[in-house]
TIKETOR-375512 format. One record per residue (C-alpha): residue in one letter; x negated, y negated, z. Coordinates in pm, 1 decimal, padded with zeros to 6 digits, always signed. Layout:
R|aa|x|y|z
R|a|X|Y|Z
...
% end
This chain:
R|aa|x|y|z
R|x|-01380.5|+03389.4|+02445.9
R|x|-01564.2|+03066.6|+02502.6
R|x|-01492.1|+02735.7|+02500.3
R|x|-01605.2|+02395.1|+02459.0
R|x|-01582.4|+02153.4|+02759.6
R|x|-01444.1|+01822.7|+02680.2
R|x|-01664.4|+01529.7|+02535.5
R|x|-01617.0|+01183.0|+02696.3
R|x|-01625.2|+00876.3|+02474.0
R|x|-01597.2|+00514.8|+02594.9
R|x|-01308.1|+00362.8|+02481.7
R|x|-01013.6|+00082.1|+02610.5
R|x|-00645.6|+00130.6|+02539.3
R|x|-00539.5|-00203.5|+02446.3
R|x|-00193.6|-00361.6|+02339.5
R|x|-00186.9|-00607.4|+02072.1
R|x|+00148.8|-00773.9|+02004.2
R|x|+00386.7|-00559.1|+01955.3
R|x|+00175.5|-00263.8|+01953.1
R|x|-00109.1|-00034.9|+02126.9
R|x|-00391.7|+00193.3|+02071.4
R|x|-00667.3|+00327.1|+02152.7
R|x|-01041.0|+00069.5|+02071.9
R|x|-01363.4|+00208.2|+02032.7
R|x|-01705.2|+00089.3|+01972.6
R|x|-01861.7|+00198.0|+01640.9
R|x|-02178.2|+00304.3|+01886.6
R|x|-01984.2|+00507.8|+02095.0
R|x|-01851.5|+00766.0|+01897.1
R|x|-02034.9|+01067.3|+01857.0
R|x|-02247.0|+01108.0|+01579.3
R|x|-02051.5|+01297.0|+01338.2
R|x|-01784.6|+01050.3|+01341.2
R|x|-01955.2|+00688.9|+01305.9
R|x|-01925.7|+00761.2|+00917.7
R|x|-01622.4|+00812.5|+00728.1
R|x|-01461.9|+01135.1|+00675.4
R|x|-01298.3|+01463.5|+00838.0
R|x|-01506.7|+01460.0|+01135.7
R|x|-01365.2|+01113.3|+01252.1
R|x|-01008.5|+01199.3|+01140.1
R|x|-01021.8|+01530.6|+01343.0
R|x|-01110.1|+01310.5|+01660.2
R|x|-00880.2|+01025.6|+01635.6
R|x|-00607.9|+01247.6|+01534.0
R|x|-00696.7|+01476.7|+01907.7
R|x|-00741.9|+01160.8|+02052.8
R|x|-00332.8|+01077.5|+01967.0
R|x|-00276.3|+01392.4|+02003.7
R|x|-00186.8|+01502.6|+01661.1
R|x|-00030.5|+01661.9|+01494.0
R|x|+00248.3|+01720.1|+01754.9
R|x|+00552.9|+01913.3|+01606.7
R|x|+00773.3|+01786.5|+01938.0
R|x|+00748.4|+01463.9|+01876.8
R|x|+00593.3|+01327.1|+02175.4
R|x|+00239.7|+01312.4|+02233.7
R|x|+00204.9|+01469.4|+02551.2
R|x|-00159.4|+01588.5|+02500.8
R|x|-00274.0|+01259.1|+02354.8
R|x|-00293.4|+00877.6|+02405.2
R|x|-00040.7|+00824.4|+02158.4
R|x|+00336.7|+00694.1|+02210.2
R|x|+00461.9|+00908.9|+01900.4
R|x|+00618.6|+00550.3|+01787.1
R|x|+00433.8|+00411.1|+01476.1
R|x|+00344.0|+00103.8|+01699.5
R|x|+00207.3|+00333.9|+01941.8
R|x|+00024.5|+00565.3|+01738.9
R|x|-00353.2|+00356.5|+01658.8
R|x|-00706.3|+00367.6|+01672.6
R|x|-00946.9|+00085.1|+01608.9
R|x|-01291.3|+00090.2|+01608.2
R|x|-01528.0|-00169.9|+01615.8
R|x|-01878.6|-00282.4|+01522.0
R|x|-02100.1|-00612.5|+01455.6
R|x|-02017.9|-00767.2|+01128.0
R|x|-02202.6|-00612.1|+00785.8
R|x|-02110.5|-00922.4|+00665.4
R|x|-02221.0|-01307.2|+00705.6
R|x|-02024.2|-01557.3|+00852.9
R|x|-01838.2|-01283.3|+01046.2
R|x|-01841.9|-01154.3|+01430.8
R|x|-01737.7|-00832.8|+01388.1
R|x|-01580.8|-00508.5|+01168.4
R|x|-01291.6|-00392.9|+01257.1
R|x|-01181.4|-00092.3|+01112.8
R|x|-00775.2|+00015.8|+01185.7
R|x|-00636.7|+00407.9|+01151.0
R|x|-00274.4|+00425.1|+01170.4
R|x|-00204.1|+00811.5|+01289.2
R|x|+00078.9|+01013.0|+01158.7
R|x|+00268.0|+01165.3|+01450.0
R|x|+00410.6|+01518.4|+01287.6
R|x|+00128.9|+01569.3|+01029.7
R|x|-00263.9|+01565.6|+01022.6
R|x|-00342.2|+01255.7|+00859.8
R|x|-00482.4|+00962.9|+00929.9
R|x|-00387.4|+00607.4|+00694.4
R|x|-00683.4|+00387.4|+00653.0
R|x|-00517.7|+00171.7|+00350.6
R|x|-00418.8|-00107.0|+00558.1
R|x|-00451.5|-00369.4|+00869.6
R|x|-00226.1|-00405.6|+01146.5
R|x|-00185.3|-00733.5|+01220.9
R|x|-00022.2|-00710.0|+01593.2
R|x|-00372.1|-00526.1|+01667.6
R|x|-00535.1|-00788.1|+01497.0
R|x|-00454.5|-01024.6|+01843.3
R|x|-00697.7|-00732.5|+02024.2
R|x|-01007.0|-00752.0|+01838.7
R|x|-01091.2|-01067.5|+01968.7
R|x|-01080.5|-00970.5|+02350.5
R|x|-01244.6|-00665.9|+02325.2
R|x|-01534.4|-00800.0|+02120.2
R|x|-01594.6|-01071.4|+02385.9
R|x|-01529.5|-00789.0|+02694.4
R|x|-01805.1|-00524.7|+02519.6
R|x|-02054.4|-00752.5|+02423.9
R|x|-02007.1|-00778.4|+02101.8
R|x|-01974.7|-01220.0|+02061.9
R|x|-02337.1|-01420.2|+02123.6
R|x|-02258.1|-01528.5|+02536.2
R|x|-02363.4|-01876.6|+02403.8
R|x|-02097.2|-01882.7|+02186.9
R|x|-01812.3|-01800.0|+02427.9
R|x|-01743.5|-02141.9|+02659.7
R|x|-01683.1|-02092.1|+03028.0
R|x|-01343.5|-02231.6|+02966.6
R|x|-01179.9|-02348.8|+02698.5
R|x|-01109.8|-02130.9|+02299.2
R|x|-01375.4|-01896.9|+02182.6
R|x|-01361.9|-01833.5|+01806.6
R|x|-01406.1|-01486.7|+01667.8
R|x|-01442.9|-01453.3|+01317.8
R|x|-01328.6|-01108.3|+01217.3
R|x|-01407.8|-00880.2|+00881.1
R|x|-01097.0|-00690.1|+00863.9
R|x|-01275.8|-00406.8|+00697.0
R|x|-00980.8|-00169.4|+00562.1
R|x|-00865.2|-00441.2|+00326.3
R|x|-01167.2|-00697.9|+00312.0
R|x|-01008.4|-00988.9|+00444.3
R|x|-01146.6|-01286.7|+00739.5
R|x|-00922.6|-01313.3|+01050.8
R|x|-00991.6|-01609.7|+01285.9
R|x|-00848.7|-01531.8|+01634.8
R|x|-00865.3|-01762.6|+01895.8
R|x|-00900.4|-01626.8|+02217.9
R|x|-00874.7|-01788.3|+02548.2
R|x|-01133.0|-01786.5|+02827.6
R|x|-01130.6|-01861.5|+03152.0
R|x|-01453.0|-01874.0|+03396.2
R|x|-01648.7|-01683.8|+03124.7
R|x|-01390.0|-01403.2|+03104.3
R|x|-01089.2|-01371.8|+02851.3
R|x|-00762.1|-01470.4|+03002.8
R|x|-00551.8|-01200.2|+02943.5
R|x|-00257.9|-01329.7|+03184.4
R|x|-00058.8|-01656.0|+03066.7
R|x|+00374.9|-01777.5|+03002.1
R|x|+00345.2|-01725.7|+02615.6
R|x|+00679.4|-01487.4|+02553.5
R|x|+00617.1|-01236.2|+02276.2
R|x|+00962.1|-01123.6|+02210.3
R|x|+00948.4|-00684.5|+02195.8
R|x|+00689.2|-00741.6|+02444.9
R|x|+00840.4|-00704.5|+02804.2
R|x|+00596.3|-00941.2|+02998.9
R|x|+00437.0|-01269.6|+02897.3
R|x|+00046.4|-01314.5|+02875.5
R|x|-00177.3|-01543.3|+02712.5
R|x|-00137.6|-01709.3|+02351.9
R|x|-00365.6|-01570.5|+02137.3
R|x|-00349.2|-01784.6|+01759.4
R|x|-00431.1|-01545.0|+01452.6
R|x|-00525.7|-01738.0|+01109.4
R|x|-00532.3|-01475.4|+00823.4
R|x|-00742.5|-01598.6|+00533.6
R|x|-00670.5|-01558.1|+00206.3
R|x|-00407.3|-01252.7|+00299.5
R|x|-00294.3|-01197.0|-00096.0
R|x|-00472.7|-00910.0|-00275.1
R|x|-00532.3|-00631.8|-00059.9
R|x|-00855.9|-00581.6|-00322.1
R|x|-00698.8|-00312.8|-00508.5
R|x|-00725.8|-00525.2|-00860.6
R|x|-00353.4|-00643.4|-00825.2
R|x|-00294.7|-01030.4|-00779.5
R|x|-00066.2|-01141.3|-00507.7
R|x|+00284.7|-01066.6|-00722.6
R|x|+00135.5|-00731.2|-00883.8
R|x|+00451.4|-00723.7|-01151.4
R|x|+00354.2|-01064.6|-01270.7
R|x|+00728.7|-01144.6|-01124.7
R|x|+00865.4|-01322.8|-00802.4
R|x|+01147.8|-01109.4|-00868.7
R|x|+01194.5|-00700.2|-01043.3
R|x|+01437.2|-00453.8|-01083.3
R|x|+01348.5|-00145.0|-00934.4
R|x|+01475.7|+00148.7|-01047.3
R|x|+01490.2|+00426.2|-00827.8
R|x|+01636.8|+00767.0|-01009.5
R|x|+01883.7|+00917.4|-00807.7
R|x|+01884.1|+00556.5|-00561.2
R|x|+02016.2|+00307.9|-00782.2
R|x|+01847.5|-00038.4|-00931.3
R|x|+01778.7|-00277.8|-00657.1
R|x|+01619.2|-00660.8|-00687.6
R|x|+01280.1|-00650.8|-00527.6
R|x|+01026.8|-00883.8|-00441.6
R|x|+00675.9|-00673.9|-00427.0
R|x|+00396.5|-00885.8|-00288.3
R|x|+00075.4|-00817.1|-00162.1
R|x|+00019.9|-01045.2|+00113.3
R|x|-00061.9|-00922.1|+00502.5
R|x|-00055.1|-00570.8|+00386.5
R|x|+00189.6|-00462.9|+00028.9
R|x|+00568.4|-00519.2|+00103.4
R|x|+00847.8|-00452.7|-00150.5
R|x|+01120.4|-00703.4|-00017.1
R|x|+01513.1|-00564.1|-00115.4
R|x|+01829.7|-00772.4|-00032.7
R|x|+02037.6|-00598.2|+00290.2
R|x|+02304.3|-00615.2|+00099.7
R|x|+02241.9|-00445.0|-00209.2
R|x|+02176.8|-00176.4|+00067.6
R|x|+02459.7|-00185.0|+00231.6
R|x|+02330.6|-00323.0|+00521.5
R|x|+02389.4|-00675.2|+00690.7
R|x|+02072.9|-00746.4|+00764.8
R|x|+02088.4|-00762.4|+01189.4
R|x|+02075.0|-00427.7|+01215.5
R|x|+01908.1|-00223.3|+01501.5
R|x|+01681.9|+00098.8|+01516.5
R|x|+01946.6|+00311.0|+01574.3
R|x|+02150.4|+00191.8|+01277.4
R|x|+01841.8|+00341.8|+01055.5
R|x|+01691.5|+00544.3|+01197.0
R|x|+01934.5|+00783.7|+01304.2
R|x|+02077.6|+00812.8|+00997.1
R|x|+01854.3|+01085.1|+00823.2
R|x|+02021.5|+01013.6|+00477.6
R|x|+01908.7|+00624.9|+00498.9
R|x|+01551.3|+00767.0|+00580.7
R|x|+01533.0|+00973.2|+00278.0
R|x|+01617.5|+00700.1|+00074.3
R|x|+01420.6|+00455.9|+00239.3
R|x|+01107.9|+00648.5|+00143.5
R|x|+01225.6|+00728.0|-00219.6
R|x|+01269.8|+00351.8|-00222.7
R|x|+00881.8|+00318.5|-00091.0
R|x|+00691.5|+00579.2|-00324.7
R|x|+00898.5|+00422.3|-00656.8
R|x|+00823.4|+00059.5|-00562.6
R|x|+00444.2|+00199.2|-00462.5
R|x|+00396.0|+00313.7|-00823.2
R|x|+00564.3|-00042.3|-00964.4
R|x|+00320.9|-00190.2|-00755.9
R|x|-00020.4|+00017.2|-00893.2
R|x|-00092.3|+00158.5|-00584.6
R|x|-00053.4|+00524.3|-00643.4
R|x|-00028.9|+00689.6|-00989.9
R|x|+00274.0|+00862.8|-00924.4
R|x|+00593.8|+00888.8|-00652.9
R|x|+00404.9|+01277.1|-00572.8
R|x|+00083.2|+01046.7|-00389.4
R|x|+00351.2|+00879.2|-00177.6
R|x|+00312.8|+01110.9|+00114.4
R|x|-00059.8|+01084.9|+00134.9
R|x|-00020.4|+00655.6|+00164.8
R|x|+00178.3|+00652.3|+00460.7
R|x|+00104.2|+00325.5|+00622.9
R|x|+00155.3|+00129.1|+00283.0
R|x|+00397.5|-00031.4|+00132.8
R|x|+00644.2|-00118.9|+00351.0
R|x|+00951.0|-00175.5|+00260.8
R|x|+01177.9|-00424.9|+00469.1
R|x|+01475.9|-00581.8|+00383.6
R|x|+01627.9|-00959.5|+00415.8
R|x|+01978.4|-01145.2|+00485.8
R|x|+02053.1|-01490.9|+00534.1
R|x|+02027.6|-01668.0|+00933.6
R|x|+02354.2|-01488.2|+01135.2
R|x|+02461.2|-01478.3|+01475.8
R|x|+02309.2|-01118.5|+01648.4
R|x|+02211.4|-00940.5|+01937.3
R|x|+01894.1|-00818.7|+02012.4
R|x|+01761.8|-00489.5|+02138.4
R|x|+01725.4|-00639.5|+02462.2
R|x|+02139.4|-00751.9|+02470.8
R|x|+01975.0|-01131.4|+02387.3
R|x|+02193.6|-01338.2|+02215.4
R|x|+02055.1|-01505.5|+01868.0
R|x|+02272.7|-01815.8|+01750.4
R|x|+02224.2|-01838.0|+01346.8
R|x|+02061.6|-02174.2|+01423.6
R|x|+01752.6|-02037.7|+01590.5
R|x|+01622.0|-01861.2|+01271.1
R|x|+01590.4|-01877.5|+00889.9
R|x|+01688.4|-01570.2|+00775.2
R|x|+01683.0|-01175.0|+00930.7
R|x|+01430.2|-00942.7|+00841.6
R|x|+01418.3|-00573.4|+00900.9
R|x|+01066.5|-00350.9|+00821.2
R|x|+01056.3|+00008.1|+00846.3
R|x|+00674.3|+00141.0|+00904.5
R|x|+00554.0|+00508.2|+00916.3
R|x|+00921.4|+00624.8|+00801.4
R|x|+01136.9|+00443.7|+01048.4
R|x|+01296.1|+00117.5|+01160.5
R|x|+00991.3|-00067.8|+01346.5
R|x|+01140.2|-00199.9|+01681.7
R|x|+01021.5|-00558.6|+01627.5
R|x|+00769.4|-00684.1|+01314.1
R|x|+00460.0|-00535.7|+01233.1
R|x|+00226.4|-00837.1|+01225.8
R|x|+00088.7|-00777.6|+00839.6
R|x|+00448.4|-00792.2|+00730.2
R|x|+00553.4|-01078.4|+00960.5
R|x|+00243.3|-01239.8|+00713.0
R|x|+00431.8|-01136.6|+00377.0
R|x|+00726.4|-01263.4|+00487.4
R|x|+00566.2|-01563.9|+00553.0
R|x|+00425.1|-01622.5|+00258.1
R|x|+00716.2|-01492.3|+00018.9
R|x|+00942.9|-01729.1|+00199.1
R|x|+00689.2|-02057.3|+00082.5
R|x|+00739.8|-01950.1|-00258.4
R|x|+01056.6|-02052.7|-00431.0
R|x|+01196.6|-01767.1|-00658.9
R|x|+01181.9|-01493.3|-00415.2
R|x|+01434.8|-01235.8|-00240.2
R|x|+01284.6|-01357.6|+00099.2
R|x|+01301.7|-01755.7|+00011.3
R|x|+01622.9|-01703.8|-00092.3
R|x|+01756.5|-01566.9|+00216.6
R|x|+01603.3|-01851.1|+00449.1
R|x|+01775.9|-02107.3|+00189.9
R|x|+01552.7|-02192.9|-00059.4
R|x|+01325.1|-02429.7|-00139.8
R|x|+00962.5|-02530.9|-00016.3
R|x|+00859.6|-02471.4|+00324.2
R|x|+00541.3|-02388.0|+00540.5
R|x|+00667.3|-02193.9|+00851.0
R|x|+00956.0|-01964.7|+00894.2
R|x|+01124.0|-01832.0|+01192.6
R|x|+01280.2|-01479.7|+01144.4
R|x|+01544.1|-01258.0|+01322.5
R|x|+01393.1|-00908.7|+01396.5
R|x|+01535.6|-00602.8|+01606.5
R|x|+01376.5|-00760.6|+01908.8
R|x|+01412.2|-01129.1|+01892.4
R|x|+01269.8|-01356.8|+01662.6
R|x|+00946.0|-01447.8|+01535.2
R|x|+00731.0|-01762.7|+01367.0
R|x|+00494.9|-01772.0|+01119.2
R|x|+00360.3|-02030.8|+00889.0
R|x|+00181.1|-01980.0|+00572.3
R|x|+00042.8|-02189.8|+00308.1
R|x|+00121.4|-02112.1|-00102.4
R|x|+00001.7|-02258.6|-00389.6
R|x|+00020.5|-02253.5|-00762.0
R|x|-00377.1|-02183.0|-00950.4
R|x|-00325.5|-02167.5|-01343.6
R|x|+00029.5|-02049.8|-01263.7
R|x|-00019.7|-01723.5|-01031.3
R|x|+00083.1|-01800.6|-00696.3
R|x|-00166.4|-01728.2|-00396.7
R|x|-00161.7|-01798.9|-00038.9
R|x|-00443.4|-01970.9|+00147.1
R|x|-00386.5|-01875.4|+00483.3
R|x|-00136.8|-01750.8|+00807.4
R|x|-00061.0|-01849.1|+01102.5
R|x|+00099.8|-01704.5|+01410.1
R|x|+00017.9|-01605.0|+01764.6
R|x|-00000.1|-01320.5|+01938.1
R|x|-00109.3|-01206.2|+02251.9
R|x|-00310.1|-00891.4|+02356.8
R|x|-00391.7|-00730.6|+02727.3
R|x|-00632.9|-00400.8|+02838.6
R|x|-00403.2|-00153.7|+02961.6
R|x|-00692.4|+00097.5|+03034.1
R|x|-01058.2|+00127.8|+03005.0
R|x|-01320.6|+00384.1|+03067.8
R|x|-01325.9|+00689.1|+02867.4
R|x|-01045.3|+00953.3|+02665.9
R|x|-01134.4|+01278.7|+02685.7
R|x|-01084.8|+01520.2|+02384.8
R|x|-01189.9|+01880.0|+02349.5
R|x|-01552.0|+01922.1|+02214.3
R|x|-01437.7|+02195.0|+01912.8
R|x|-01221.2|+01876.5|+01765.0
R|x|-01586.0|+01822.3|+01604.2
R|x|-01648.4|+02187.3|+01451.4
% end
């Protein structure tokens, strides 16, 4: 029986805040899968190596974490005003499918770098030391990401003191402004119920007070306590409770349909990477993953997100945006929690430390919307050259 040998496709393997995965150039890719569709799922889902019924992505790039699990690829902007596309596929580890419904934000910090590193930025428009702005289309959900990359002697400084906290080492500050971030362009305004706050009823669950916003990526907000929960709680407190899993993901698919973005709890399974569902709790003294000690003063409130089906081990960036936002708007679950009334910047408790971002809200004709979001990142190549993936992935 023959074989295929392996095809080799330029790529870097990048972390991005809190996460990692593997970046490709549009133009490198082979020809079946520079278009959308089963060709390009089949690769990036090799490239991973998915789906692995173990668990662990040992014949892949992936780290069989959700944060770890990521391909981006990108290409000069289709649209004016903009640098580049950048196009994100979160990879499920156990099944094959790959979620192109939303953005991840931490990855968002590595589109910047990489464009500047492959060519992609006008050299006149990078300074030989100093910020160079990249204007980003974040093509999955049609939004502009500004990311402001340092440079040093014509290169991106990757090395720097900024502390990223779920990030072991510290690098250089990279500052992410998300434009617009409400409406993920599925026909839903910002609050898709019309209401800062709902009651969702989940048969078989119970009735919980939600806040479902789409802002960063679609978040349905629930109070810890009306789950039991305190609020500083720590992977292992989630996710190795199979029961709270389950009903974690019942919670997800009901709130998904509340929200209009499936027709029914049944499509839940094939929208993986969105909503997330996270939950809040007033400011508390904790202790991190790490053993670091958190003194109630330090943050606003705690926030907890579960992405891909489990606990994430920090904040995924999108989410760290819709809590942002929901806590400038007085009325919500997360506003609430961090006190009340109006505010542009929060600081939040998470699993691995805590975490800033600030966010502008309005009122237009009464519907809420938010103009923009700020927080840094940072972002560092691990690897670059090419992956490797066996050449019958492509038929």
């Amino acid at each position: 029986m023959s074989h295929k040998p392996q095809i080799r496709i330029p790529a870097t393997y990048m972390r991005g805040g809190t996460s990692k995965g593997v970046f490709f150039r549009l133009q490198d890719l082979p020809a079946a899968a520079q278009t959308p569709g089963t060709a390009r799922d089949a690769l990036l889902l090799r490239v991973i190596g998915s789906p692995d019924p173990y668990g662990k992505h040992t014949d892949g790039m992936g780290g069989a974490t959700s944060s770890t699990s990521k391909c981006v690829i990108i290409s000069p902007s289709s649209v004016p005003g903009h640098d580049v596309d950048y196009l994100y596929g979160q990879i499920s580890i156990d099944t094959a499918f790959v979620d192109w419904s939303g953005n991840c934000g931490n990855l968002s910090s590595a589109v910047g770098p990489f464009a500047i590193a492959n060519g992609l930025i006008d050299s006149a428009r990078v300074p030989h030391d100093g910020i160079a702005v990249v204007r980003i289309w974040q093509a999955n959900i049609g939004k502009t990401i500004v990311a402001q990359v340092p440079v040093t002697g014509g290169q991106v400084q990757e090395t720097g003191d900024f502390e990223l906290d779920g990030v072991t080492f510290p690098a250089a500050e990279i500052v992410l402004e998300f434009l617009d971030p409400s409406d993920e362009g599925e026909g839903g305004a910002m609050f898709p119920t019309g209401h800062l706050v709902d009651d969702l009823d989940v048969p078989g669950v119970g009735t919980f007070k939600a806040t479902l916003i789409n802002a960063g990526i679609p978040t349905i907000f629930l109070n810890a306590a009306d789950l039991g929960y305190t609020g500083t709680e720590l992977q292992g407190a989630i996710n190795d409770d199979k029961a709270a899993l389950a009903r974690f993901e019942t919670i997800r698919a009901y709130g998904a349909v509340r929200m209009g973005l499936i027709a029914s709890v049944e499509q839940a399974a094939a929208r993986q990477h969105t909503p997330k569902v996270a939950f809040v709790a007033p400011a508390q003294d904790y202790v991190t993953s790490s053993g670091k000690h958190v003194a109630a003063a330090e943050i606003d409130l705690h926030a907890r997100a579960l992405s891909m089906g489990k606990l994430h081990h920090a904040m995924m960036g999108t989410a760290a945006v819709a809590i942002g936002t929901a806590a400038a708007i007085p009325g919500t679950l997360v506003n609430a929690a961090a006190g009340g009334g109006e505010r542009t910047a929060v600081r939040f408790g998470h699993p691995s430390g805590t975490l800033r971002v600030g966010a502008e809200a309005r009122q237009v004709d009464g519907q809420w919307t938010v103009t923009r979001a700020i927080m840094s990142r940072s972002a560092r190549v691990l690897m670059e050259g090419a992956v490797r993936v066996p050449g019958d992935v492509l038929g």
